[in-house]
N, C-alpha and C positions, 0 to 999 in steps of 0.2 A: 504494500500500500504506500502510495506516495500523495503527501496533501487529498489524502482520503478516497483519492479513486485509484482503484487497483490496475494495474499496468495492462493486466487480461479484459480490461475494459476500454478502456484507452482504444489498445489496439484494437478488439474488435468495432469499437464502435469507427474508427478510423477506416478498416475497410467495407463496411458499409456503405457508409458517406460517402468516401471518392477513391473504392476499389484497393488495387495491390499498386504500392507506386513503382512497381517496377516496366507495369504494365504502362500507364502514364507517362514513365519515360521514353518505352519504349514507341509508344505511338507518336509523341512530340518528334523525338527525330527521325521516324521513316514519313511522316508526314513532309517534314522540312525537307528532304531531300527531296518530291514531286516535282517535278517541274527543271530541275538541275540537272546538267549533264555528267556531274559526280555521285557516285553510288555509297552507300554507308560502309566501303569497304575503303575509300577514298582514292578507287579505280575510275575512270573514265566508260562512262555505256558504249561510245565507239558506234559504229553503223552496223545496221541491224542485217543478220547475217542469219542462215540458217548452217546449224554446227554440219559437220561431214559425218555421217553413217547414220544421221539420228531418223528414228522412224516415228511414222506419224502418229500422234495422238488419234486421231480419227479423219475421216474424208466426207465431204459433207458436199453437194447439189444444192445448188441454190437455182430457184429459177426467176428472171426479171425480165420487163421489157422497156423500152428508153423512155414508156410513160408511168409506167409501175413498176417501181423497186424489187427484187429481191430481198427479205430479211431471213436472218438465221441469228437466231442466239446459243450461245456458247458458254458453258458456265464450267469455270475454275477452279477446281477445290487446292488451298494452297498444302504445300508438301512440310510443309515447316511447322513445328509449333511454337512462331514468334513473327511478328508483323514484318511483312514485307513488300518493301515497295517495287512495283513492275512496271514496264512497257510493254508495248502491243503495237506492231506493227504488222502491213504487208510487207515482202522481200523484195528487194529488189527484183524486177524483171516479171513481177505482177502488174496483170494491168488497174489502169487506173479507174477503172469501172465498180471495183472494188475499195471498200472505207470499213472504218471500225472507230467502233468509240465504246469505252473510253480509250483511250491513246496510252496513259499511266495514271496511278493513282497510289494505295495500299493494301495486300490483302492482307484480311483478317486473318489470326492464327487458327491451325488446320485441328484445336480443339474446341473452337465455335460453330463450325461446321456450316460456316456461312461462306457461300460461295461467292466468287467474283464473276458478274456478269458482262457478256460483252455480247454487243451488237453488231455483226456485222452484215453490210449493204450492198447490192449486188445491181449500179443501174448501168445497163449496156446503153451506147451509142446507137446501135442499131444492130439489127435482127441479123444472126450468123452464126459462126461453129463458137463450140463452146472452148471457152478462156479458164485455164488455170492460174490461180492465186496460193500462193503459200504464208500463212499466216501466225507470226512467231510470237511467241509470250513468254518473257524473259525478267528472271528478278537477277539476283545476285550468285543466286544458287542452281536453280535448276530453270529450264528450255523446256518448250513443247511446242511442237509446230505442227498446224493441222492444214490440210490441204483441201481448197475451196474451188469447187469448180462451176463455173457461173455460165449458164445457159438462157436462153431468150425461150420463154416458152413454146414458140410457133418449133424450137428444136429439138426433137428429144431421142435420144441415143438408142 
């Protein structure tokens, strides 16, 4: 007991209130890093590349035409049990018919079990063979790259 309240009160009542502060910290700086071309490892993210041998998380059909979009969502369960922050791009030599958002943000730790959503948009120029997109999701830690193939409805294989 100290000045009458006991230390096992204290603390519990502390994470109550405003959680484990480790977690707190932890979310203050993968937050702060968004948006930054430096990572919390104090590397450089560098241009978005797809790694050599890696295989694809899944293959996904989308279909659009140049007055209605294609959508597909895509959801992330992260690999880590501590916050981290990603980007999300197409690869290079994808066409530009192809979009995603968000672009980067943080996912939640992979014991909340809340997954990271992503949108990705599929609107052709005009009606023709279908275009492949390779679509990479990169923290610090682990890669997954899924492969998006983008058809005009009026084509279908």
């Amino acid at each position: 007991t100290f000045y009458g309240v006991s230390q096992e009160d204290a603390a519990t009542r502390y994470r109550k209130e405003k959680g484990r502060p480790i977690d707190s910290i932890r979310s203050e700086i993968a937050v702060g890093s968004v948006g930054s071309n430096t990572r919390l490892d104090g590397q450089q993210w560098g241009e978005v590349t797809v790694p050599e041998g890696v295989a694809y998380e899944a293959e996904y059909e989308l279909y659009g035409t140049p007055t209605v979009p294609g959508v597909l969502d895509i959801s992330v369960l992260n690999e880590l049990s501590s916050f981290a922050p990603f980007r999300v791009a197409f690869a290079p030599g994808s066409p530009a018919s192809m979009s995603v958002t968000p672009t980067e943000g943080v996912m939640e730790k992979r014991d909340s079990l809340k997954t990271t959503d992503l949108v990705v948009r599929f609107t052709p120029n005009e009606y023709g063979i279908p275009v492949v997109g390779e679509l990479v999701f990169e923290t610090e830690d682990f890669t997954k790259v899924y492969k998006v193939v983008g058809m005009t409805a009026h084509h279908q294989s």
